[in-house]
C-alpha positions in Angstrom: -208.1 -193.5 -120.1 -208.4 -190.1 -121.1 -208.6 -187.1 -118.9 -210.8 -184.1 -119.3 -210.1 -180.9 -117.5 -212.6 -178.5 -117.1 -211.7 -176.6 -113.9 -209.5 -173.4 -115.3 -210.9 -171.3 -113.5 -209.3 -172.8 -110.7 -205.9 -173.3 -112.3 -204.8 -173.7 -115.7 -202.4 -176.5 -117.2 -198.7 -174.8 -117.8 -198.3 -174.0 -121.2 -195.6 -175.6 -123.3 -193.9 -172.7 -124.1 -194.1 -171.7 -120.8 -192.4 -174.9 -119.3 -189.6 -174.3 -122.0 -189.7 -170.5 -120.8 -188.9 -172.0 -117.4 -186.6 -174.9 -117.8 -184.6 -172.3 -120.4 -183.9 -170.1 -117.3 -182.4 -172.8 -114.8 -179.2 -172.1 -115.6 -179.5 -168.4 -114.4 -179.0 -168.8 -110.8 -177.5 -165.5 -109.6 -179.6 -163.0 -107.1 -181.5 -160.5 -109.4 -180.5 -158.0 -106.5 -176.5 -158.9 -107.2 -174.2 -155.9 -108.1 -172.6 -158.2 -110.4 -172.7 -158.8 -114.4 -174.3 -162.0 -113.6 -177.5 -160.5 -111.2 -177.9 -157.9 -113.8 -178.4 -160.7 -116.4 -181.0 -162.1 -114.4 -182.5 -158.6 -113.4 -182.6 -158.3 -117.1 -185.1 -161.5 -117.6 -187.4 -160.0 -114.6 -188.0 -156.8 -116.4 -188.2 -158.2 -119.8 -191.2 -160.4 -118.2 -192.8 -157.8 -116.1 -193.0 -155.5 -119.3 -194.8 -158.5 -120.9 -197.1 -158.5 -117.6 -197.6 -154.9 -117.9 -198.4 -155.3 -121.8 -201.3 -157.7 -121.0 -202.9 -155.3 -118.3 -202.2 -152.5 -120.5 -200.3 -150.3 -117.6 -196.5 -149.0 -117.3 -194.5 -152.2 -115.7 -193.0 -149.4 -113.2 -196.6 -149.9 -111.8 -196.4 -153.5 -110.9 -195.5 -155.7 -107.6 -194.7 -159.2 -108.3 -196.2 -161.1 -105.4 -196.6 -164.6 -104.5 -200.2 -165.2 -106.6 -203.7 -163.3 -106.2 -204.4 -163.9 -102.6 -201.1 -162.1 -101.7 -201.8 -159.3 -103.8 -205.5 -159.1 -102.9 -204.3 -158.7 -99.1 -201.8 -156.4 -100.1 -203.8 -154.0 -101.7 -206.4 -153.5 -99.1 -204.4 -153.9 -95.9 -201.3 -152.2 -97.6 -203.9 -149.3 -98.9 -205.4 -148.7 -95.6 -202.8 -149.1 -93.2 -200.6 -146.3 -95.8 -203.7 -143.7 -96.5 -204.9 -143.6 -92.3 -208.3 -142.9 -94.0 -211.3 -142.8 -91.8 -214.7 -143.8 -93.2 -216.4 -147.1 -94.6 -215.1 -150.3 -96.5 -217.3 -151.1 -99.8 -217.4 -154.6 -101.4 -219.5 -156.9 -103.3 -221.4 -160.1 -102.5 -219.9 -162.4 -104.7 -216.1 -161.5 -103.9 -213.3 -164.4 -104.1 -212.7 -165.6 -100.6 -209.3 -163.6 -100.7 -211.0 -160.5 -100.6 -214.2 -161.6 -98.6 -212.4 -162.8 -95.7 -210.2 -159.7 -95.7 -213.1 -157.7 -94.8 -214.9 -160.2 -92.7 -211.2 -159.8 -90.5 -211.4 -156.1 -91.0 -215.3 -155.5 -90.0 -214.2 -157.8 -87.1 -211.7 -155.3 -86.0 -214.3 -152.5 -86.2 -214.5 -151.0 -89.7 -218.3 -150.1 -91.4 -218.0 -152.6 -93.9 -220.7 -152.6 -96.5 -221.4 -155.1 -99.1 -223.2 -154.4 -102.2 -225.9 -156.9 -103.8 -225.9 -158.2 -107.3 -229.0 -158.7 -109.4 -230.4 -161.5 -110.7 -228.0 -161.7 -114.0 -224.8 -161.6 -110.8 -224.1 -157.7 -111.6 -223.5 -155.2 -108.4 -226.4 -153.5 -108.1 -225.1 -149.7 -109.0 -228.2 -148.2 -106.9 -227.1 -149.9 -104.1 -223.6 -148.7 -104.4 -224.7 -145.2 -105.3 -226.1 -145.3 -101.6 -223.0 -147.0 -99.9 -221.2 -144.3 -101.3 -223.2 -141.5 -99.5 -221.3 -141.9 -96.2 -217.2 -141.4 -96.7 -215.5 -144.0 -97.9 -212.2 -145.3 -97.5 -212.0 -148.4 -100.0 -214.0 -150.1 -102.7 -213.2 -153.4 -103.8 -215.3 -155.0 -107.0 -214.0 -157.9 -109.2 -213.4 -157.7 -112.6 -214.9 -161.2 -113.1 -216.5 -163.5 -110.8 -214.8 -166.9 -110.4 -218.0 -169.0 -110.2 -220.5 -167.5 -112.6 -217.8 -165.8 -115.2 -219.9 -162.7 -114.7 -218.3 -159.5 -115.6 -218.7 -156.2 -113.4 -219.8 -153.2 -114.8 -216.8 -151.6 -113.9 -216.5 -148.5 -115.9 -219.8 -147.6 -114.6 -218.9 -148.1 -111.0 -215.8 -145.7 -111.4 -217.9 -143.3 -112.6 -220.2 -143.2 -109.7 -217.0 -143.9 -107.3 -215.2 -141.1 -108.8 -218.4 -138.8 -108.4 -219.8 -139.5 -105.1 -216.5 -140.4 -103.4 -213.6 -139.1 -104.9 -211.1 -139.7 -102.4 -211.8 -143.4 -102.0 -209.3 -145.5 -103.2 -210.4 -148.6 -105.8 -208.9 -152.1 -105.7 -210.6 -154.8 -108.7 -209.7 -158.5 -108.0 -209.2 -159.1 -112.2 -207.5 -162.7 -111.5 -210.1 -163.9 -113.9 -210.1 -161.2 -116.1 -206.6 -161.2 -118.4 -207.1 -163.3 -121.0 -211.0 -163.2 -120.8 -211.6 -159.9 -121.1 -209.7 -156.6 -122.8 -209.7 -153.8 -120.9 -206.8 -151.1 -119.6 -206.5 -150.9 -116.0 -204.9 -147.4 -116.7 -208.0 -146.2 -118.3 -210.3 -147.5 -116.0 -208.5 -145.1 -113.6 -208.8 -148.2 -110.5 -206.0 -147.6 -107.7 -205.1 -151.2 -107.3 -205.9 -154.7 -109.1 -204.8 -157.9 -108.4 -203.6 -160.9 -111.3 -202.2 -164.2 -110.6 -200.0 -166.2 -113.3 -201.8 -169.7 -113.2 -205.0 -168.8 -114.4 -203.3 -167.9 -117.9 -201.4 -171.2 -118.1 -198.8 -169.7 -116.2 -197.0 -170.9 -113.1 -198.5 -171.1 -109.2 -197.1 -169.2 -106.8 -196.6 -166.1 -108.6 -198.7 -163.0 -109.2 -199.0 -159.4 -109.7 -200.3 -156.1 -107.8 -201.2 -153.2 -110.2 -200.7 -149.7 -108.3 -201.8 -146.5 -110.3 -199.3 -144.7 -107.8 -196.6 -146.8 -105.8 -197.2 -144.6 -102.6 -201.0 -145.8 -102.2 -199.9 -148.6 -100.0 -197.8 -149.8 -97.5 -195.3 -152.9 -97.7 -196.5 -156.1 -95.5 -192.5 -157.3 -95.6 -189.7 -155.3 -94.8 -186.3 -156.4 -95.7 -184.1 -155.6 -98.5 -186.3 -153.5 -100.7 -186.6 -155.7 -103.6 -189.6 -154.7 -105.6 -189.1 -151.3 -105.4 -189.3 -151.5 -101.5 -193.1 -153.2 -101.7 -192.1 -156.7 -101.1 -189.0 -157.7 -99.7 -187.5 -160.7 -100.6 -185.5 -162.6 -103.4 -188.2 -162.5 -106.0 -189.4 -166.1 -107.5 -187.0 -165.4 -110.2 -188.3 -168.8 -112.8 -192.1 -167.9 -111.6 -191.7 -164.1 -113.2 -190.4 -165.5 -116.4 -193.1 -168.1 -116.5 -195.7 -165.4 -115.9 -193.6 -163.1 -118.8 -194.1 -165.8 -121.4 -197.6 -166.8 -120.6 -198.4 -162.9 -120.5 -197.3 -162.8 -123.7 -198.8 -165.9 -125.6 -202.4 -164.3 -124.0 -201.9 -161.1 -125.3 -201.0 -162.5 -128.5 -203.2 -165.2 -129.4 -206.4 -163.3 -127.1 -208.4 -162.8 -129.9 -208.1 -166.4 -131.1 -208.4 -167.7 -128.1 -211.3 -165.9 -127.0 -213.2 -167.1 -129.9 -212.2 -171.3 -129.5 -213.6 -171.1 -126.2 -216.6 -169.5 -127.2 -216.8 -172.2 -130.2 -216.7 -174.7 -127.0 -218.7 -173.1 -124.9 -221.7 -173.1 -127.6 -221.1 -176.8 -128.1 -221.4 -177.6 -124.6 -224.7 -175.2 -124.2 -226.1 -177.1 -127.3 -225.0 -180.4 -125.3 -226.8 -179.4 -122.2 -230.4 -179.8 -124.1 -232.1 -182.3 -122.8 -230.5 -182.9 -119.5 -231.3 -182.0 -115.8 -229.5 -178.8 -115.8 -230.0 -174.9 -115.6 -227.3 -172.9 -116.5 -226.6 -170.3 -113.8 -224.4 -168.2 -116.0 -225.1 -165.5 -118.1 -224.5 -165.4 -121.7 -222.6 -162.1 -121.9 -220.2 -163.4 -119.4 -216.6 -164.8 -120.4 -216.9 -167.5 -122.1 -214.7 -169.5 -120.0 -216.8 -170.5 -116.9 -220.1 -171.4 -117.2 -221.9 -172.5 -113.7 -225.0 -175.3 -114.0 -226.8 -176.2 -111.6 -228.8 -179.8 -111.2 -231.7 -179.9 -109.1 -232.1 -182.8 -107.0 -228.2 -183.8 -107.3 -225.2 -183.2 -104.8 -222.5 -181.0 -106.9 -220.1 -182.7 -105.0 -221.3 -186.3 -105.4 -221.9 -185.2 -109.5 -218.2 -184.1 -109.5 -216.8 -187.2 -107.9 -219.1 -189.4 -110.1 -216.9 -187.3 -112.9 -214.1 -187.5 -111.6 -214.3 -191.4 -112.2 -214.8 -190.6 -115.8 -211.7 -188.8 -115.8 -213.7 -184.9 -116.4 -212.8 -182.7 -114.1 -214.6 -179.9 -113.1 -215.9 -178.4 -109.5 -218.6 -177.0 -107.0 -217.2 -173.3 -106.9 -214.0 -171.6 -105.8 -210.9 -174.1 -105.3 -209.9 -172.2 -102.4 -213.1 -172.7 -100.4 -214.4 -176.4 -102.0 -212.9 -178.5 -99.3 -214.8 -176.7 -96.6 -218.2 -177.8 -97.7 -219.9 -174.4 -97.6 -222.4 -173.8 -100.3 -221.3 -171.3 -102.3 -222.1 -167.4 -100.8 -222.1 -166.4 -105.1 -224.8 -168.9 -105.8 -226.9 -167.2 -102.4 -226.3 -163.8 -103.4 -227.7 -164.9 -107.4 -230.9 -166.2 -104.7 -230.9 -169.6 -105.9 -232.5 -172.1 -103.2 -230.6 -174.7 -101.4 -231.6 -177.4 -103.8 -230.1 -175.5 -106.8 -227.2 -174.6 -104.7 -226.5 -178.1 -103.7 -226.2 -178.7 -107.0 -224.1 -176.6 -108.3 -221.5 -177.6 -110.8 -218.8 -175.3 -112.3 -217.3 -176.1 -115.7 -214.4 -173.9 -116.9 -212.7 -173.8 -120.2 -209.4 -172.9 -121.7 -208.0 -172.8 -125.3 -206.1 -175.9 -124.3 -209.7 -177.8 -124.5 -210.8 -179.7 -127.4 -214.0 -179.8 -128.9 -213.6 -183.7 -128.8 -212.8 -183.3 -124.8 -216.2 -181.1 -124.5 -218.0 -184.1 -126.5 -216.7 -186.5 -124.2 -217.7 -184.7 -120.9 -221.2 -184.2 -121.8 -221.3 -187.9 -123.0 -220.1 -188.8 -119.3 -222.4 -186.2 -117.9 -225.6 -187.8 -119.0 -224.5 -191.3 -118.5 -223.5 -189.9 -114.6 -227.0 -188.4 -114.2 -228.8 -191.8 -115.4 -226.6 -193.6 -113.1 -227.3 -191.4 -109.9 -231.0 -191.2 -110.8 -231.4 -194.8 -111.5 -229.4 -195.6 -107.9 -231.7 -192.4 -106.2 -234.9 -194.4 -107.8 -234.0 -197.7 -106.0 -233.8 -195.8 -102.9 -236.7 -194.3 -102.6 -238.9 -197.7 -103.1 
C-alpha cells in the first residue's frame, strides 16, 4: 500500500542527497577539535557546511552555534541572552509560540519575570498595537516566530523591529524561524534580530541537529561548559555527520527555493480545490507559506480523523509534534478564537517538494471516503 506523508512541518523525509552527504562522511572519524592533519580535515567539512547554513539564513557563518535541533537553540537564546545581559525589565512573546519557547517563559514567569504575551488577530498575526503597548514598560527580551508551525502564518516581522527598535531599543530580539528557511526569503542580518533559532530536519535535513543565529556572539551565555568547541557557546564534540547533513540540505534549499516554493504552492492549490465540497474550513491564511495549511472539521475528533488516515496510509497531524501526545487542544487554534468544536477538530496538513500531486489526489480521495465513514458510523449512533 502506498504511504502519503503530509506532516513536514513536523519533520521532513531526509533527502537523497543528503543521506549520500552523510554516508559519504563515515569514513572521517577524527575529533574536528584534533591538532592533527586528520581533525583539520574534518574541521574542514564543518565549516564548509556551516557556510552553506549561513548562505541559507543570509548571515556571516562566524555568527552561528550549531546546536542539538530548535528546542536547544530556542532555550539557548533566551536563557543564554538573559542570564549574559543581567537586564532588568519584562519578557515579551506571542500567543501562538512553539512549545519550545512557550514553556521557556511559562518556567521563567514562574520564577518571577513580568512576562507579557501579545495576541494575534483573526488572520494569526501579532497584534502590533498590542505590542506597541507591551513595549511601554522596559523590556528585556522579545521573542516572535518567523512562522507559526500550525497555521504557516508569517509574522510581520520587519514591522515589529521597527516598533522594537523604537520604543525599546535596548531589548534584545530572538525569532523562532524553524519554519521559515525554505519557506520564506528573508536576511536575518537585515532584519537586525539578536538571535534566531533553525533546526536541520524541517528542510529534509537530519534530527538532532540545529543552528543558533547570534548578531553578536557576546549576547548570550553558554549552557555547557567544557572544551570550548563552538567558539566556547557549546561545549562538546560537535555532531560531526549531522552538520554535514544540515550543509547539504542548506544548500539544495537555497538552490532549488524558488522552484520549490512554487511545486508546493502548485499542491497546495490542488488540495484547496480538493477541499470543495467537504466538511472542512481552512484555518489558514492564504498569504501564509504554502507548506502548512490547518483545516478544521466541525463535529469530528482531529485525532480520531488522523488515525482513520493513518489506516489509509496519509499521514498528517492535530498541531505541533512536540505537544500531540499530550492531548491538549492546540493554544494556536485558541488564540485564532476558534470554539472547542473547531478546535477538536483540527487537522494539520503539511507539504514538501518531496510530495506529488498524485500523493495530494490520493489523500483527499481517502479524506472524503474517511468523513463518510465516520459520519455514516456517528449516524448509527445517534438512533
Amino acid at each position: 500500500m502506498r504511504q502519503v506523508y503530509l506532516d513536514n512541518a513536523a519533520t521532513t523525509p531526509l533527502h537523497p542527497q543528503v543521506k549520500q552527504a552523510i554516508q559519504g562522511a563515515m569514513a572521517e572519524y577524527a575529533n574536528p577539535s584534533s591538532l592533527h592533519s586528520l581533525g583539520a580535515g574534518v574541521e574542514k567539512l564543518l565549516s564548509q557546511a556551516r557556510a552553506e547554513v549561513a548562505g541559507l539564513l543570509k548571515v556571516n557563518s562566524a555568527n552561528l552555534v550549531f546546536t542539538s535541533g530548535g528546542t536547544e537553540a530556542n532555550n539557548m537564546a533566551i536563557k543564554g541572552a538573559l542570564a549574559r545581559s543581567g537586564r532588568k525589565g519584562r519578557l515579551v512573546t506571542s500567543s501562538i509560540e512553539h512549545p519550545s519557547v512557550m514553556e521557556v517563559y511559562r518556567r521563567l514567569e514562574s520564577e518571577g519575570w513580568d512576562v507579557v504575551r501579545i495576541p494575534v488577530d483573526d488572520g494569526g498575526q501579532v497584534q502590533l498595537e498590542a505590542l506597541e503597548q507591551a513595549l511601554a514598560q522596559p523590556t528585556a527580551l522579545v521573542s516572535i516566530m518567523a512562522v507559526n508551525n500550525e497555521t504557516g502564518v508569517i509574522q510581520p516581522l520587519e514591522k515589529a523591529m521597527e516598533l522594537i527598535r523604537a520604543r525599546q531599543p535596548r531589548a534584545l530580539v530572538h525569532v523562532d524561524a524553524v519554519q521559515a528557511p525554505g519557506k520564506v526569503e528573508f536576511r536575518l542580518a537585515d532584519l537586525g534580530v539578536d538571535l534566531a533559532s533553525v533546526s536541520a530536519h524541517k528542510i529534509h535535513g537530519p534530527k538532532g541537529i540545529g543552528a543558533l543565529y547570534l548578531r553578536n556572539r557576546d549576547l548570550i551565555n553558554p549552557v555547557l561548559d567544557g572544551g570550548g568547541q563552538e567558539g566556547g557557546l557549546r561545549s562538546g564534540t560537535e555532531n560531526v555527520l549531522g552538520i554535514i547533513g544540515f550543509g547539504e540540505a542548506a544548500r539544495l534549499a537555497k538552490d532549488g527555493f524558488a522552484q520549490n516554493l512554487a511545486h508546493v504552492a502548485g499542491l497546495r492549490s490542488r488540495f484547496v480545490d480538493g477541499m470543495e465540497g467537504l466538511s472542512g474550513q481552512i484555518v489558514s491564511p492564504e498569504d501564509g507559506v504554502p507548506h502548512i495549511l490547518a483545516v478544521s472539521f466541525p463535529g469530528f475528533r482531529g485525532e480520531v480523523l488522523l488515525q482513520a488516515l493513518s489506516a489509509h496510509n496519509v499521514f498528517v497531524s492535530t498541531g505541533a509534534a512536540c505537544s500531540g501526545k499530550k492531548g491538549n487542544l492546540s493554544h494556536v487554534a485558541e488564540a485564532l478564537g476558534l470554539d472547542d468544536e473547531s478546535r477538536l477538530g483540527l487537522i494539520r496538513f503539511s507539504f514538501s517538494s518531496m510530495n506529488t500531486e498524485e500523493e495530494v489526489v490520493y489523500a483527499l480521495t481517502k479524506m472524503e471516503e474517511v468523513l463518510a465513514e465516520l459520519a455514516f458510523v456517528r449516524g448509527r449512533r445517534s438512533r
